[in-house]
C-alpha positions in Angstrom: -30.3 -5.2 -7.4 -31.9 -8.3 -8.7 -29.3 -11.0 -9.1 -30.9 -13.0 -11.5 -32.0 -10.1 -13.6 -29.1 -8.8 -13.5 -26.7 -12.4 -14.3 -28.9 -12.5 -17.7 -28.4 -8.8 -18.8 -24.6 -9.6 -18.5 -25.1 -13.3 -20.1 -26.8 -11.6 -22.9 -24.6 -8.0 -23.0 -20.9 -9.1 -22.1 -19.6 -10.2 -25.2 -16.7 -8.0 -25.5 -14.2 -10.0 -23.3 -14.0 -13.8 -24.1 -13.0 -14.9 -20.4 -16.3 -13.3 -18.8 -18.4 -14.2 -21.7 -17.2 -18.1 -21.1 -17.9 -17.8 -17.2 -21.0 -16.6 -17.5 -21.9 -19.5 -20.2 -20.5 -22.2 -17.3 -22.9 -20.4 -14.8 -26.4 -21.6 -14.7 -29.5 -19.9 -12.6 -30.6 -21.2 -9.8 -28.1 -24.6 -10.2 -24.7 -22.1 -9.5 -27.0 -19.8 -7.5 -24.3 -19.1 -4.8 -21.4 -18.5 -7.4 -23.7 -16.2 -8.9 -24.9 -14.2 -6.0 -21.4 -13.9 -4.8 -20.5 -11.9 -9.0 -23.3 -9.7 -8.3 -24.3 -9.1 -5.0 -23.3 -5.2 -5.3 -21.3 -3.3 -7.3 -17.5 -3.9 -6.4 -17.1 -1.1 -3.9 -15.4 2.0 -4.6 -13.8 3.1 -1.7 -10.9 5.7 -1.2 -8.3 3.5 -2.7 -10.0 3.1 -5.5 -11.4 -0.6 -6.8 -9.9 -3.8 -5.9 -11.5 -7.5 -6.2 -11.2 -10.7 -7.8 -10.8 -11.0 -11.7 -13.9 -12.4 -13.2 -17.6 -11.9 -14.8 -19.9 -9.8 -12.1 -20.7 -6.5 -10.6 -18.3 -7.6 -7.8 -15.4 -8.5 -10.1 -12.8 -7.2 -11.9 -13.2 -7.0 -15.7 -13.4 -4.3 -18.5 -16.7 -3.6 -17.7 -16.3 -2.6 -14.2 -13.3 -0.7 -15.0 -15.4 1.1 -17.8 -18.3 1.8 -15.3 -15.8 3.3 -13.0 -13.5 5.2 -15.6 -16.6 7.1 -16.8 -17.4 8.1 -13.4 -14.4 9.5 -13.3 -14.0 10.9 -16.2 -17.7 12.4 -15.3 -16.1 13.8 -11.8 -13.7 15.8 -13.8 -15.5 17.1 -16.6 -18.0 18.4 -13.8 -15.4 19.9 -11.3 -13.9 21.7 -14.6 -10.3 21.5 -14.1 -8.3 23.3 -15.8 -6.0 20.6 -17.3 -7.9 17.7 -18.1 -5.7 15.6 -18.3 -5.1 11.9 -16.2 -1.9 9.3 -16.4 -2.1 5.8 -15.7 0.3 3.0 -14.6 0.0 -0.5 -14.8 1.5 -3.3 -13.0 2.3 -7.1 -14.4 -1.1 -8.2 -12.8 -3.5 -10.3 -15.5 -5.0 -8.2 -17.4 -3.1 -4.7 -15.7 -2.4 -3.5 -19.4 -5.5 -4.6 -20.6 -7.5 -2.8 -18.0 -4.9 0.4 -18.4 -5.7 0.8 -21.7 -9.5 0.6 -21.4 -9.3 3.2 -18.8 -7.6 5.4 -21.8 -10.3 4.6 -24.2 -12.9 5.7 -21.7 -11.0 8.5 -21.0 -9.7 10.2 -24.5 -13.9 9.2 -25.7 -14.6 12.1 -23.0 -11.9 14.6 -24.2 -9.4 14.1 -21.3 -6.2 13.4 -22.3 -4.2 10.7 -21.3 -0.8 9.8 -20.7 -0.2 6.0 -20.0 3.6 4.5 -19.4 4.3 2.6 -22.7 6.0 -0.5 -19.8 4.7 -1.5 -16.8 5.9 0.7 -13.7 5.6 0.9 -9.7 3.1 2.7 -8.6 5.0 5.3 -7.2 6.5 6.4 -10.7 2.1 7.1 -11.5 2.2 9.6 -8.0 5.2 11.1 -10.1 3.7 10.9 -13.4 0.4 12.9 -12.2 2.3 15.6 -11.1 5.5 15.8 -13.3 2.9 15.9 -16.3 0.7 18.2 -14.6 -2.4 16.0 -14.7 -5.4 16.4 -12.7 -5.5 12.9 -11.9 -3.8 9.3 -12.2 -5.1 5.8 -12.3 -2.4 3.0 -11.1 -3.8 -0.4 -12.5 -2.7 -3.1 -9.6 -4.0 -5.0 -6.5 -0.4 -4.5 -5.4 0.7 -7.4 -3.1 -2.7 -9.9 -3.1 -3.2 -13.2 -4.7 -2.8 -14.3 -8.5 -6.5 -13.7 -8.7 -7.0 -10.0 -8.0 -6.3 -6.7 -9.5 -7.2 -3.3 -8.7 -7.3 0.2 -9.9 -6.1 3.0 -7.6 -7.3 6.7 -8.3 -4.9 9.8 -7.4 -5.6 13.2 -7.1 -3.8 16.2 -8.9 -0.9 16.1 -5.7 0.0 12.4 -6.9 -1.7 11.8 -3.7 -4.1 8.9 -3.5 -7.9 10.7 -3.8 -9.3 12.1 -0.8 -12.0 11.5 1.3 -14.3 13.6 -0.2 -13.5 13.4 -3.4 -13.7 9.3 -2.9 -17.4 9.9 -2.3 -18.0 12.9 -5.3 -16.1 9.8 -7.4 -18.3 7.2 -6.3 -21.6 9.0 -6.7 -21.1 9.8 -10.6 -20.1 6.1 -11.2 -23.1 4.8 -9.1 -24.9 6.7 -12.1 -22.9 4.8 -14.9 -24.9 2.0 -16.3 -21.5 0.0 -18.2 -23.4 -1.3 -21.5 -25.7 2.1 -22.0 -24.1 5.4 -20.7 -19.9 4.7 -21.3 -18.3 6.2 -24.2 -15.4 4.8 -25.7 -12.9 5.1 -28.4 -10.2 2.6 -29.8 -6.8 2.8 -28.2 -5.4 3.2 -31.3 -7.6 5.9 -32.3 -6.7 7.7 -28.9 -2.9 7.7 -29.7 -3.7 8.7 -33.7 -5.8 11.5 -32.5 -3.1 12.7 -29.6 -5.8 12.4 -26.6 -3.7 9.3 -25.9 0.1 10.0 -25.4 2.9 7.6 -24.6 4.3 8.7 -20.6 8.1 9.8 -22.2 11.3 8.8 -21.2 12.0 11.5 -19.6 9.3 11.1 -17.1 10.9 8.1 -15.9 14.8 9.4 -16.0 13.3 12.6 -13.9 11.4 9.6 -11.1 15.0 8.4 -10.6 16.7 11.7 -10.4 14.2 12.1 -7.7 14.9 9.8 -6.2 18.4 10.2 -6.1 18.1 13.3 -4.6 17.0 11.6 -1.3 20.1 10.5 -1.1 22.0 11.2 2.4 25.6 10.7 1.6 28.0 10.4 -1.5 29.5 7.8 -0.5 29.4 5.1 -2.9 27.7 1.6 -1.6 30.0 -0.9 -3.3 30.9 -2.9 0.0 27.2 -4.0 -0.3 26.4 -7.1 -1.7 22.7 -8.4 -2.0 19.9 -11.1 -3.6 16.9 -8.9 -4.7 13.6 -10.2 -5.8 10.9 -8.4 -7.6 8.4 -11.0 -7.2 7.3 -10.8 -10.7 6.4 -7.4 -11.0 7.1 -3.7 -11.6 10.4 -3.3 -9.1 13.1 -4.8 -11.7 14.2 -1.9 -13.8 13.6 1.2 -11.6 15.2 -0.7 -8.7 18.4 -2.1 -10.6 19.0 1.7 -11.8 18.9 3.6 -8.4 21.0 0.8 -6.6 23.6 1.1 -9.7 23.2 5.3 -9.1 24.5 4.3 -5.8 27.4 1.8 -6.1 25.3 -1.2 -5.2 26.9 -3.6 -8.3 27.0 -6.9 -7.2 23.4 -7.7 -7.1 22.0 -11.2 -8.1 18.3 -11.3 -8.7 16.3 -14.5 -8.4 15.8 -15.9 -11.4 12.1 -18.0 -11.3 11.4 -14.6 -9.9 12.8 -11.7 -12.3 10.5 -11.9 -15.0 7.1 -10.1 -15.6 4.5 -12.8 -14.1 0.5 -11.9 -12.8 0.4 -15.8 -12.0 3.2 -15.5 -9.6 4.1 -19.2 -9.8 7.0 -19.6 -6.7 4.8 -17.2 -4.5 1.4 -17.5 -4.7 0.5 -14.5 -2.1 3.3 -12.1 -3.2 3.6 -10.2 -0.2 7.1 -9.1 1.0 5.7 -9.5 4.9 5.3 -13.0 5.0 7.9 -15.1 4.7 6.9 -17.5 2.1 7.1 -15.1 -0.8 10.8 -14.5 0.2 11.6 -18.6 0.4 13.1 -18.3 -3.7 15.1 -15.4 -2.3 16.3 -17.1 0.8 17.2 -20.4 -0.6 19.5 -18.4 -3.3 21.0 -16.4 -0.3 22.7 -19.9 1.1 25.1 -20.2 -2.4 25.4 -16.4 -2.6 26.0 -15.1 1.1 25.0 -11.7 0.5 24.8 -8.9 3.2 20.9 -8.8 2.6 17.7 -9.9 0.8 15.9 -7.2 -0.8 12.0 -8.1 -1.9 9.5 -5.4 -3.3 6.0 -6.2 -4.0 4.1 -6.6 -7.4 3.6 -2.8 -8.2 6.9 -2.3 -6.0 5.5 0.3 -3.2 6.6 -2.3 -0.5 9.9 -3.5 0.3 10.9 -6.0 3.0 14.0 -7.4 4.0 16.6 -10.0 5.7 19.7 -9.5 7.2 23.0 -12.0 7.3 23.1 -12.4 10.8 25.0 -15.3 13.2 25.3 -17.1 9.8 22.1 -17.2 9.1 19.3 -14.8 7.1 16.6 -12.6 10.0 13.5 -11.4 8.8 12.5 -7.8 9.7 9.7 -6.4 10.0 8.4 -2.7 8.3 8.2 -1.5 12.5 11.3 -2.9 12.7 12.9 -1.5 9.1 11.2 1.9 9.5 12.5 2.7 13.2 16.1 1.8 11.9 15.2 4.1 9.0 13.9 7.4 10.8 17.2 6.6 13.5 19.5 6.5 10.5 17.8 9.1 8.5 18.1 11.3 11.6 21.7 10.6 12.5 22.6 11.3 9.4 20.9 14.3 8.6 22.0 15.5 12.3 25.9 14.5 11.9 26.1 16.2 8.3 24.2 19.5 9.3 21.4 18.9 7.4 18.3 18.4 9.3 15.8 21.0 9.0 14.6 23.6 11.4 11.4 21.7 13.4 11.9 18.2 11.4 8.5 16.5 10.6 8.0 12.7 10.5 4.6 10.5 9.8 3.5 7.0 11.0 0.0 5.7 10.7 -1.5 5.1 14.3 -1.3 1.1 13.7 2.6 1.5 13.6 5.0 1.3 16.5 5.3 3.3 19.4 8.9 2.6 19.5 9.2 5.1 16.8 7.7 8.2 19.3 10.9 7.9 21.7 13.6 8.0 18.2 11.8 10.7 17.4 11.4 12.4 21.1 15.2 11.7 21.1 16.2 13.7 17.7 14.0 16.4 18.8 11.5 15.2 15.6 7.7 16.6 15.8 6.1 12.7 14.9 2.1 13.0 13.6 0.0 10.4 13.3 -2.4 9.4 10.2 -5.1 6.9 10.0 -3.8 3.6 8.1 -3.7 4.4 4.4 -0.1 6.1 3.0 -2.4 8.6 1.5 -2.3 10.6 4.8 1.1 10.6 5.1 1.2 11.9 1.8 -1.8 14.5 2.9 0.8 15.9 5.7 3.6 16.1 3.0 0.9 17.9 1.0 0.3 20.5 4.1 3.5 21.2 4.4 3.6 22.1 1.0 1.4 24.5 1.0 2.9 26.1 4.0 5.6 26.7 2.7 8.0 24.2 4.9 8.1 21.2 2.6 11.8 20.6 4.1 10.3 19.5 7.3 9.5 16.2 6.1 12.2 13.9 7.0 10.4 10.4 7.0 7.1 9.0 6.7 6.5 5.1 7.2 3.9 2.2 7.9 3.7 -1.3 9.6 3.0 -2.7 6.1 6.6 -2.0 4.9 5.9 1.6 3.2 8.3 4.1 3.3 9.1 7.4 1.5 12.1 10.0 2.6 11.3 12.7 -0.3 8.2 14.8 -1.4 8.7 14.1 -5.0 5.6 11.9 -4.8 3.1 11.4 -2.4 3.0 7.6 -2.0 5.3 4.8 0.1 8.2 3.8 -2.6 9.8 0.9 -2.7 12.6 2.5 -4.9 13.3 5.1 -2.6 13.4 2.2 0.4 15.6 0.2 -1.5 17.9 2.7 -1.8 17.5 4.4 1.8 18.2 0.5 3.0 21.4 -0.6 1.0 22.8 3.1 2.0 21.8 2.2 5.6 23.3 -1.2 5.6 26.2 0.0 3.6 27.2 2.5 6.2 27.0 0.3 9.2 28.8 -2.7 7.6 31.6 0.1 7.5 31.2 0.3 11.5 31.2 -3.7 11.3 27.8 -3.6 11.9 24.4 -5.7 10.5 21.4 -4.1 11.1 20.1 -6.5 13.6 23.1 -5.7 15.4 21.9 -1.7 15.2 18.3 -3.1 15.8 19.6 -4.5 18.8 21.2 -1.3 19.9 17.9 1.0 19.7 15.9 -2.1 22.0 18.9 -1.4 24.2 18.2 2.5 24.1 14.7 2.8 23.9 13.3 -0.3 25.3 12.0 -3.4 23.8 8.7 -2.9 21.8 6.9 -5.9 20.0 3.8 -5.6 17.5 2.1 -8.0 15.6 -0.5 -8.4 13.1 -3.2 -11.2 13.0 -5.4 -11.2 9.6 -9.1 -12.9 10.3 -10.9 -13.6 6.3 -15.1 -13.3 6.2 -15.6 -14.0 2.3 -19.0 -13.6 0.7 -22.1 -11.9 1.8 -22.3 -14.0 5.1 -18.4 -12.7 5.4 -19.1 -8.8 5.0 -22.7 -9.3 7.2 -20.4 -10.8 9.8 -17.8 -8.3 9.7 -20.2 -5.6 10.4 -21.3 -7.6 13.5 -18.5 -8.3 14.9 -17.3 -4.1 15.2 -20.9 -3.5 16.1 -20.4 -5.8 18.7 -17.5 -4.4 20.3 -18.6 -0.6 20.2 -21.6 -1.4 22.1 -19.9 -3.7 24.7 -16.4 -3.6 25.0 -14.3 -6.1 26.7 -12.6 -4.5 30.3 -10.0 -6.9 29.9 -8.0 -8.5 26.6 -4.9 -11.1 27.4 -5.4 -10.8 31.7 -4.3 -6.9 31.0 -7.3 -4.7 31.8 -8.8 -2.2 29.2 -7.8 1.5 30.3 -9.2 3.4 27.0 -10.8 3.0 24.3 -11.1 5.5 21.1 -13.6 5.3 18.5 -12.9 6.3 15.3 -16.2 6.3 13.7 -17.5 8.3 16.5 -14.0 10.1 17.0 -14.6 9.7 20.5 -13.1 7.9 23.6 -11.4 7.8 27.4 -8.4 7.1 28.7 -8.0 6.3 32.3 -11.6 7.5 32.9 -11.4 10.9 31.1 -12.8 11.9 27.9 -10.5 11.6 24.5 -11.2 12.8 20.9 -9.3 12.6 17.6 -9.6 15.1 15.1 -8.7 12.4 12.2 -10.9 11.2 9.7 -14.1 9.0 10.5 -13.1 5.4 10.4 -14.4 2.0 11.5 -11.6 1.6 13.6 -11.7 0.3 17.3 -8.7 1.2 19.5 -8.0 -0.3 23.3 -5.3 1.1 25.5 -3.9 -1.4 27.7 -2.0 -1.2 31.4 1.5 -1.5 30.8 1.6 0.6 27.5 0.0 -2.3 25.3 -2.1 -1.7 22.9 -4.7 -3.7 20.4 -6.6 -2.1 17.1 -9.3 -3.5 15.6 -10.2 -2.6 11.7 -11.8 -3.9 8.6 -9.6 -3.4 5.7 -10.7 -1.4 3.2 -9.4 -3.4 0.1 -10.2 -7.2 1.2 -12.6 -9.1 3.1 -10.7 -9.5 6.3 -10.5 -7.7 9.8 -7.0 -6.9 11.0 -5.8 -6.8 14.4 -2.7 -5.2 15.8 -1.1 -5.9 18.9 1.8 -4.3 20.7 3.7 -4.6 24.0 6.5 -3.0 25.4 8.3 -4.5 28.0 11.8 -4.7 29.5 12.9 -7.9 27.4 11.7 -9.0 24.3 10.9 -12.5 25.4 8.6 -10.9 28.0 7.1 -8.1 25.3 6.4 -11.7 22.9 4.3 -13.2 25.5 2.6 -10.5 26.1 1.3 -9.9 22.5 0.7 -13.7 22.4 -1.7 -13.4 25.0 -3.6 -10.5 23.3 -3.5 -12.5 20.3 -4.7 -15.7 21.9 -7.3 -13.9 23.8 -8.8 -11.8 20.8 -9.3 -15.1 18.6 -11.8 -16.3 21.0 -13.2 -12.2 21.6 -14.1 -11.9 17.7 -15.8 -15.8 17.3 
């Protein structure tokens, strides 16, 4: 690609969307020549999950043009692989410029003779993984960059099971837009034309009454949660209305939502990294929780697939983590389900490999077959999927990740921050009947099963330098591994691009997808992964330790961390 060329077709071409037409015009060749090389480097990349980036003029941004580019290709991918149904839903969340790029999706779409059905309100992206398959669709498109900064968006592509595409579809995908040129070969129609000619169709009420019956149905007990009171938060985005309705289905009533954070916002202006894992996006929520005294703080994330939490505990409000959630989750789902007699013959669960270990001995314990996925909810909802099609779709019990995804039901194939918000309150609910907070029954399963710590360290590489040095730095440590991360010595490592490995000097393989993911086993049970993400321009590292205390499992994860700050410089 020539960058200059290619900034001057677009200066001269992109006149449809005021905001990329007037950053263009402040852009000036070769004065701005970094700015520019960083909008058109490449093509923002279409990986599994679909498109994700900053909003802005470029190949590498997020605007109407890159979303036509890509819409065509999909709409290309379907007209070639001949479905039967032709057909595609889309969601939107309350990023800038979600319903803007929702709708020229549809117009791409309906010009090609696939129908469409988009939500007439925006909606968590969980209710689109319904919508694909409720509606019998062949595919969906969720318009979101779910929990990343004010400046990004997204658009995630699902496959006829609601689940997020697969591998190989990802690539099919990605080779008919790579043949899309977005000012000569995408067809289009006007929104408006699309719903007066019926190829564009409003997503009915009914499809959203049926989500919440669904998820309803997950339900593990009839008892009504009205001892519960809580703060909830949805961060300015998508959670409000499906959330308030399943925790009314349940009993929960006395709810008080933060106010600067109710409302509909893509500037998120009390939390500018709206991310239910960090702390500061829950500060609104936890200052409102000193008047209130609820039992708990309930956040979910933008396009409300993420939930996290804090507890009233000793007088004061505890962060947990989604290990920390999820183990208390698959221990209460299975008690439950146990007790009451209905736990299925050979009960399934799901955790991603980057997710605690603690959850192996719950499931050992309840007599639970646990697989694990790459990261990505998409394989958990692959082995809901296999299930399926085996006929023993009751075996799934529980499915969660680090990254505060959960899902109890195979109604849809995606982590679901309404289902989570209602599995938690029933959860909480139930012990504070046994006089219990769910630190208090956190503490209890450390007790049981030992005291496991993990932790997550995020390292940013923006830019062309940023994704040159990425590559480097994995390169790096496949060819010459360190024997030794924070004093514990290395006694494995697996290869996910290669699929190969050792452990304790003998040969290991994994039969899971290729991925550029570096695993080291550790003495003493510890543990660190190494992986690029595959929707931002960072490289994540995951620690964890078990040990017999959790002062001594902290300092051990400290030292890993410590140690693999100075490994990756």
């Amino acid at each position: 690609m020539n960058i200059q060329q290619e900034f001057e077709r677009w200066s001269l071409l992109a006149n449809q969307d005021p905001d990329v037409q007037q950053e263009l015009k402040n852009l000036s060749y070769p004065d701005d020549q970094e700015a520019i090389e960083d909008r058109f480097f490449q093509n923002l990349e279409f990986g599994t999950g679909g498109l994700r980036g900053v909003i802005g003029a470029g190949t590498n941004r997020m605007n109407i043009y890159t979303i036509r580019k890509a819409t065509q290709g999909l709409a290309n991918y379907i007209l070639a692989e001949k479905f039967e149904n032709p057909s595609v839903a889309i969601a939107y969340d309350s990023r800038i410029k979600s319903d803007v790029f929702a709708k020229e999706a549809a117009k791409v779409l309906a010009a090609n003779g696939i129908k469409v059905y988009i939500y007439q309100q925006l909606m968590p992206t969980p209710s689109l993984s319904y919508a694909v398959r409720a509606q019998n669709c062949c595919a969906g498109i969720c318009v979101t960059a779910s929990h990343n900064p004010a400046k990004y968006n997204g658009y995630k592509v699902y496959g006829c099971d609601g689940c997020q595409i697969t591998l190989e579809a990802a690539e099919k995908i990605l080779s008919c837009i790579q043949k899309v040129d977005p000012f000569d070969d995408v067809q289009m129609i006007s929104f408006e034309d699309g719903l007066a000619q019926n190829t564009i169709q409003w997503t009915p009420e009914s499809v959203i009454d049926s989500f919440i019956d669904a998820v309803a149905a997950c339900r593990l007990t009839d008892t009504p949660c009205d001892n519960l009171k809580l703060v909830y938060t949805p961060l300015n985005g998508s959670g409000l209305m499906c959330v308030k309705r399943i925790l009314d289905r349940i009993g929960v009533t006395d709810i008080t939502v933060v106010p600067e954070q109710e409302h509909p916002d893509g500037n998120f202006p009390t939390c500018p990294y709206p991310n239910p894992e960090i702390k500061e996006a829950l500060q609104k929520g936890l200052e409102l929780c000193k008047t209130i005294q609820p039992d708990l703080l309930l956040a979910t994330d933008p396009d409300c697939d993420r939930v996290g939490i804090a507890v009233h505990h000793e007088g004061d409000y505890q962060l947990l983590s989604g290990n920390e959630v999820g183990v208390l989750l698959l221990d209460f789902i299975a008690k439950l389900r146990t007790n009451l007699h209905t736990m299925p013959q050979n009960p399934v669960a799901v955790k991603t490999i980057v997710t605690t270990e603690m959850a192996q001995r719950v499931a050992d314990h309840y007599g639970i077959q646990l697989r694990n996925v790459l990261t990505g909810f998409k394989f958990i909802g692959e082995q809901i999927g296999l299930l399926e099609k085996d006929g023993e779709a009751d075996r799934y019990i529980f499915g969660f990740e680090e990254s505060y995804g959960y899902l109890s039901g195979g109604y849809v194939r995606d982590k679901d921050a309404v289902n989570a918000s209602m599995l938690i309150c029933e959860m909480a609910s139930y012990y504070k009947q046994q006089g219990l907070n769910l630190v208090q029954v956190l503490n209890e399963l450390y007790q049981t099963y030992g005291c496991y710590v993990n932790h997550l360290d995020t390292l940013t590489y923006e830019g062309v330098s940023g994704t040159k040095q990425m590559n480097d730095i994995m390169t790096r440590l496949r060819t010459n591994h360190p024997t030794s991360i924070g004093g514990l010595n290395v006694v494995g490592v697996m290869d996910y691009l290669s699929s190969q490995g050792w452990l304790l000097d003998e040969k290991k393989t994994t039969d899971l997808p290729v991925s550029n993911i570096l695993e080291f086993y550790l003495q003493d049970n510890c543990k660190v992964i190494i992986r690029p993400s595959g929707t931002e321009p960072k490289i994540k590292l995951y620690f964890s330790a078990q040990a017999p205390t959790m002062e001594q499992a902290n300092e051990i994860v400290q030292k890993l961390s410590k140690d693999c700050a100075t490994l990756l410089n």
